[in-house]
N, C-alpha and C positions, 0 to 999 in steps of 0.2 A: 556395533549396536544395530536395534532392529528402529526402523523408522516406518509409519505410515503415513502416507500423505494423500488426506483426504480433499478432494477435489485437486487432484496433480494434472488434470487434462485445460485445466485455470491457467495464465500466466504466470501467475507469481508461486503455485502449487508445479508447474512442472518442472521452474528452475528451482525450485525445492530438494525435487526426485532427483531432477540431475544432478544434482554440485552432490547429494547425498550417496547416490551411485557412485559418480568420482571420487571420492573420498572413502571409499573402500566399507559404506554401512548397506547392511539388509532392507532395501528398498522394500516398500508392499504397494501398491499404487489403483486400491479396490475399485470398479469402476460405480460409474455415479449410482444405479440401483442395488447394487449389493449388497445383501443380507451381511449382518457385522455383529450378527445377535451371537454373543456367547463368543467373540474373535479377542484374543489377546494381540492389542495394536501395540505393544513395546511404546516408542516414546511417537505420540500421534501429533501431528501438527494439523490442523482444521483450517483448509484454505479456501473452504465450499463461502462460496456468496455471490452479490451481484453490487455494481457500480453506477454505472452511469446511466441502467435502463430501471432503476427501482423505482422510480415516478409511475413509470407505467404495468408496472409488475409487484405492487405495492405485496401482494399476495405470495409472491414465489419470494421476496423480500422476507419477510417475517419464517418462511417455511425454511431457506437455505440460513439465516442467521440466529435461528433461534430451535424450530420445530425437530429440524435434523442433529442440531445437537443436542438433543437432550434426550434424543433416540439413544444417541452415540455413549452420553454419558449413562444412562440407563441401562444400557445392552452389552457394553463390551466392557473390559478389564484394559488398564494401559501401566506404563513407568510413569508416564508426562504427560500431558496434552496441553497443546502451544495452540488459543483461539486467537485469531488474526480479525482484529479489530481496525479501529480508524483513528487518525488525529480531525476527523471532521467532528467527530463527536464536541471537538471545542470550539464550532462554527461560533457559538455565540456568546462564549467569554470575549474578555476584554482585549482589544487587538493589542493594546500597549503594554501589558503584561507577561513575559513568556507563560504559557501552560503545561504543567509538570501533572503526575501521574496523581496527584492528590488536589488538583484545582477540581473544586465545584465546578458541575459542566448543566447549565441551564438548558431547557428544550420547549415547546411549543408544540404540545398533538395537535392543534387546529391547523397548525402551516405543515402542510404537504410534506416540502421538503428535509421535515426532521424526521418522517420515518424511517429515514437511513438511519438515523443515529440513535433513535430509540431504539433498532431491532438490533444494533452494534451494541448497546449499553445491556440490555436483555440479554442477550449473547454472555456479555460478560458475566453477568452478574450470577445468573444461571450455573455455570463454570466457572467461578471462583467459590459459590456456595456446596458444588460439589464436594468437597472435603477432603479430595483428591488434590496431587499435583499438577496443579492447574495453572499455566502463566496464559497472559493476556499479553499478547504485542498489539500497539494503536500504530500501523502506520502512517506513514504522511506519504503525497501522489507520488507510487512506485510507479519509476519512468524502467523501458529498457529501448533496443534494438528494435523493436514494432512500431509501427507506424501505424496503424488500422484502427486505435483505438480511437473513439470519439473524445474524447478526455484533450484539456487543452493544449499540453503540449506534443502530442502525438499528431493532431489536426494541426497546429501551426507551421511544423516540421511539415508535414506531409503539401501542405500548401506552398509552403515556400520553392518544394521539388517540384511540384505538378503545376502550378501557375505564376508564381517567381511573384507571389502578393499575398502580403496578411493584412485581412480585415479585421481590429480587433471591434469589439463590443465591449467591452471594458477598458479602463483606465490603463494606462501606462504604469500608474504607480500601482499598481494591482500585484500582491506578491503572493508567492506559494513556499512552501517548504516542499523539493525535489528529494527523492535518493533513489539510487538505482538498484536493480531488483538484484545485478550479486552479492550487492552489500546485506543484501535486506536478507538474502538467501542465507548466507553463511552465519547471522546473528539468529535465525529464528532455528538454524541446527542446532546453538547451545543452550538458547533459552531453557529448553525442559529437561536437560539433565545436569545444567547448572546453574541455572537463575535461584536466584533467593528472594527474591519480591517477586507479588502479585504483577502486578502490572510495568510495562515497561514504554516509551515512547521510544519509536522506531524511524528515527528520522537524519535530518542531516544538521538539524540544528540552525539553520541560515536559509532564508528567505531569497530566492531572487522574480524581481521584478519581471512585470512585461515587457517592460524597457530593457533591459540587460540580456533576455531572449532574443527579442527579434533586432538587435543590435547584433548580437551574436550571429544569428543566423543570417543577416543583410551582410554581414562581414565574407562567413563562408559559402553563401550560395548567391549575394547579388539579390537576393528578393528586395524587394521595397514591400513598405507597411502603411498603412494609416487605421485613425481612431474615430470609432464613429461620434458623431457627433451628441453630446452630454451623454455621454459612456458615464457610466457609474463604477465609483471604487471602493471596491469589494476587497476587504480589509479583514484577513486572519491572525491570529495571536501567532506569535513565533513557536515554537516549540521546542520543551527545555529537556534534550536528553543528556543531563549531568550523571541521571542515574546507571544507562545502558553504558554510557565511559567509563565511570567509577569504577564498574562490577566488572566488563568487558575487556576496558580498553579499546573501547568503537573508536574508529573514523573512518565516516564517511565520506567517501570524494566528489567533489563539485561535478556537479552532474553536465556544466561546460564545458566538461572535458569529455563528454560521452557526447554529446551532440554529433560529432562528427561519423561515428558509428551509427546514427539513427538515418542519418543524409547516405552514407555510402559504406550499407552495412558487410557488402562484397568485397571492398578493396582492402589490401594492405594498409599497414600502418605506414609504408613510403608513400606508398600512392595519397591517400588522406595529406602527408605535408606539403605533398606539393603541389 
């Protein structure tokens, strides 16, 4: 099969390209300014956006989640197109409730911080109205082998190697939904030429705390931690992928078990046990 993957030079777009080269499909891998007007992209996956600098980039925000695809759906011909959304879009449902692909997702334009998820919902929604085959993957924080990212498990790890101390700012009980980006790789190559629902949640399903990180991490590298004082806890709704199982047959693996690859991404798997 032919695959495009737009924004492949991204983290989560270039193990895309790769596992999709691996696996014996016609890579296309256009680069970020490339004319696409009148391109037959076979089955497209749209992994163009931005994360953790959208506060300050509110503009390139809106342009990579929304302005370029709708270039894209305008311009070019496809099989598929797989837009790569967020499980943040359900920052402000109810944390007690899992959030499945059909929960009302509430938002706030006055507060800054929901233009992520308004330009992620517009994304969507722009690209499901297409009339084309069009799936929508929301993932949850895709962890891998990098360290560099500001994002918070990438900075804790990166801490505990470089100064053998995590200062947290947040709660201990503070959780996330993890999944690592092979998993997330090898699910967004079926979505578009075999999903049957619109939208999908792209996640691991299970929540681990800041406690159960920097415990982990105290365990394999000897860091020590502390919480600042009246840290606040920041509380997400779990996320319910009953559907991507059903359809799939996903599971996703504890991302615990990847830790050790983020600390000592060089060594062997002997080396790592002992």
């Amino acid at each position: 099969m032919k695959f495009t993957v737009l924004g492949s030079s991204g983290f989560i777009g270039s193990h895309v390209a790769s596992l999709a080269a691996t696996n014996g499909h016609d890579v296309v891998c256009p680069t970020r300014n490339a004319n696409l007007a009148g391109r037959s992209l076979g089955h497209a996956i749209y992994c163009i956006g931005l994360t953790a600098d959208f506060r300050t980039r509110p503009h390139e925000t809106i342009h990579a989640h929304v302005s370029k695809l709708q270039e894209v759906l305008q311009t070019t011909t496809f099989d598929s197109l797989v837009y790569l959304s967020s499980t943040r879009v359900y920052a402000r449902c109810s944390p007690h409730s899992p959030a499945s692909e059909d929960t009302p997702i509430p938002t706030l334009s006055q507060d800054f911080s929901d233009l992520y998820n308004l330009s992620k919902l517009m994304g969507e929604s722009i690209a499901l109205c297409d009339g084309r085959n069009v799936k929508v993957a929301r993932l949850s924080n895709v962890i891998g082998p990098e360290t560099n990212s500001s994002n918070f498990l990438p900075s804790i790890v990166r801490n505990s190697i470089e100064s053998k101390h995590i200062h947290l700012q947040t709660s201990l009980e503070c959780s996330k939904d993890y999944i690592h980006v092979n998993d997330v790789a090898e699910i967004l190559l079926r979505l578009g030429p075999e999903g049957q629902r619109p939208i999908y949640n792209v996640a691991a399903g299970k929540s681990l705390t800041h406690h159960e990180l920097v415990t982990e991490l105290a365990q394999l590298t000897g860091t020590t931690f502390d919480v600042a004082a009246n840290a606040p806890l920041i509380s997400f709704p779990p996320i319910d992928i009953q559907r991507v199982v059903a359809e799939f047959s996903f599971s996703p693996r504890n991302i615990l078990e990847f830790l050790p690859d983020m600390i000592w991404p060089d060594q062997s798997e002997s080396e790592k046990a002992a």
